[in-house]
N, C-alpha and C positions, 0 to 999 in steps of 0.2 A: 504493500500500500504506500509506504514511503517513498519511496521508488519511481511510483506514481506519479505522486505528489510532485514531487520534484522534476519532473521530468513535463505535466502539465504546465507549471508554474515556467520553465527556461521556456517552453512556446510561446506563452501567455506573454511574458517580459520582450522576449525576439520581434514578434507581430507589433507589439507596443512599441515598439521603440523605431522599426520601420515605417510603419502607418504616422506615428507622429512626427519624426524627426527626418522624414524623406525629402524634405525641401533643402533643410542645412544638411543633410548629407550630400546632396547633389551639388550644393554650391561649392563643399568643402573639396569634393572629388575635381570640381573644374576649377578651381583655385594652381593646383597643380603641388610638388611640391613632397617632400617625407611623409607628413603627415596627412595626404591626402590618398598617399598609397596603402597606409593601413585602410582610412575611410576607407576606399575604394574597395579593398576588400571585407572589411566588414559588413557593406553593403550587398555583397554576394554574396556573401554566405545568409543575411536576412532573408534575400529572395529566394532561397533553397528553402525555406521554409514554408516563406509567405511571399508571393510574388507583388508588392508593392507598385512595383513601376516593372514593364515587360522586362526580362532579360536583353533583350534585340536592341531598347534604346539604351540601358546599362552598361552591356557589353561595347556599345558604340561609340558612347561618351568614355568610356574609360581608353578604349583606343584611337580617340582624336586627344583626348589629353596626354598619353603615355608614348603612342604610337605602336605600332604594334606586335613587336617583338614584346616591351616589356610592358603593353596590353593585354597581350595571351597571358604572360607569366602571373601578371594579377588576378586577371580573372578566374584564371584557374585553380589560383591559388586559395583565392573565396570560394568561387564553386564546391573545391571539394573540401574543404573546413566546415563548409553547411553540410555538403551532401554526408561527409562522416558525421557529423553532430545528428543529424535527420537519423541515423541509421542507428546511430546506437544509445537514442533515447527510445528511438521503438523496440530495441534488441532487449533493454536493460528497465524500461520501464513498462511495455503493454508486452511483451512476448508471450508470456502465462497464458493473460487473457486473450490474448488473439487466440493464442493453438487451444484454446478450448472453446471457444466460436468455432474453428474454423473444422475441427473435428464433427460437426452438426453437417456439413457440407462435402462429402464425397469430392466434388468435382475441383473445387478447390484445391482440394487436399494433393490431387492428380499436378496441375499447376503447379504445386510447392514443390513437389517430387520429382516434376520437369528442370526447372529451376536448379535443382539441387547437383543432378546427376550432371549436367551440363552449365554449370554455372557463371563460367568467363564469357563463354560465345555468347550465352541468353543475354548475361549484363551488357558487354560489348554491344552487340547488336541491337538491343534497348537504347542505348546513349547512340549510336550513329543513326539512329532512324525513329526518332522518338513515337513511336504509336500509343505509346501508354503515359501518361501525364508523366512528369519527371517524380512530385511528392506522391503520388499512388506508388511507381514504383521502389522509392527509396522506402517504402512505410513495408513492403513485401518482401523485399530482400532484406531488410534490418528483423521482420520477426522468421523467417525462415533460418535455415543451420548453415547459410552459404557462409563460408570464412571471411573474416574483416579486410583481410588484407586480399584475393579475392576482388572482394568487390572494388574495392580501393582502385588496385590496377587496372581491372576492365575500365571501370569509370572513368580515368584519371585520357586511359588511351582513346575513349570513345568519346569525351569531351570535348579532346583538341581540336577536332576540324570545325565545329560549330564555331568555340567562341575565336579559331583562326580569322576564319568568315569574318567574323562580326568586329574583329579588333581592326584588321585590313579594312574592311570598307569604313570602320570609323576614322579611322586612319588619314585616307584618301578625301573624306566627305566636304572636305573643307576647299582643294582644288576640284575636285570631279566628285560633284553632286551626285548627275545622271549615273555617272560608274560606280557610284559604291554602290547605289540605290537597286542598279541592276544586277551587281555582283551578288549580292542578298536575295533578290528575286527567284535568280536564275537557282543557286542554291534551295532554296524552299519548293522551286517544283521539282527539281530534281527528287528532293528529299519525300514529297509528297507521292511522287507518280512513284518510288521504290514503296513506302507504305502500304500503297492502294494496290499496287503488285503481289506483294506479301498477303493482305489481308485478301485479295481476290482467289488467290490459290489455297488458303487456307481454308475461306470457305468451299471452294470446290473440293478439295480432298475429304473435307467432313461427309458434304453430298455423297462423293464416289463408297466411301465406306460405310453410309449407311444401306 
């Protein structure tokens, strides 16, 4: 129960403190500067949580202020400070209660068991082609038995081309509008028309085998 508690309460303060303080966080991230590179990451790893402001525009102000070599290195570096903090408050404060919900549910259970057996490629592949919300999936792999570290490096590898994308066009955004604007486009249908790939064949093999 303790456990819990506490583990409620570090969301409850996280989403507080993004929701209220998102305006002087942004000004502080575009100020530029030491201390605007922790901001800057603290402010990612908020939105691993609680997506205050999109990632997309996040990810883009951090790379027209930093540039983007050491745009990627921040953001990723928030990225995955949240995405672990996400993982192992679910791991260490609902895990109990999850697996005895989740035990009521067979088909579930099958998922967890997928998950488990193959656990780098599932995560990897999750983070390159995000079909399942980022906090759904950090909440499933944090109460499942996949190893911390594990997830860590899939994440860490399946992260980088996104916020590369996003750091490069914020990068650019300041000479070449149209080109960053497109470089982001282009990427999102890509990333889309791979999704709608996947989920089309997935539905069809369920068909062929019933």
């Amino acid at each position: 129960m303790n456990k819990r508690i506490i583990s409620i309460s570090i969301l409850l303060i996280t989403v507080a403190i993004g929701f209220w303080q998102k305006e002087e966080l942004l000004h502080l991230i575009k100020e530029g500067g030491m201390l605007s590179i922790f901001v800057s990451m603290l402010f990612v790893a908020i939105c691993v949580f609680f997506p205050v402001i999109p990632f997309t525009v996040l990810g883009g102000v951090i790379g027209a202020v930093f540039g983007t070599a050491h745009g990627l290195l921040i953001s990723l570096t928030g990225a995955m400070a949240g995405t672990m903090g996400f993982f192992f408050i679910c791991r260490y404060g609902f895990r109990d209660f999850a697996q005895r919900k989740i035990q009521k549910y067979p088909k579930v259970k099958e998922y967890e068991e997928l998950l488990e057996r193959n656990s780098f490629m599932v995560i990897l592949l999750c983070r390159l082609i995000p079909v399942i919300p980022a906090p759904v999936f950090n909440s499933v792999c944090g109460l499942s038995k996949v190893k911390w570290y594990t997830f860590f490096c899939a994440s860490v590898i399946g992260k980088i081309p996104n916020i590369f994308v996003l750091s490069y066009a914020g990068a650019s955004f300041q000479d070449h509008k149209l080109f960053s604007l497109s470089l982001y486009g282009i990427y999102v249908l890509i990333i889309f028309f791979i999704s709608l790939t996947i989920v089309y064949r997935s539905s069809r093999n369920k068909r062929i085998t019933k």
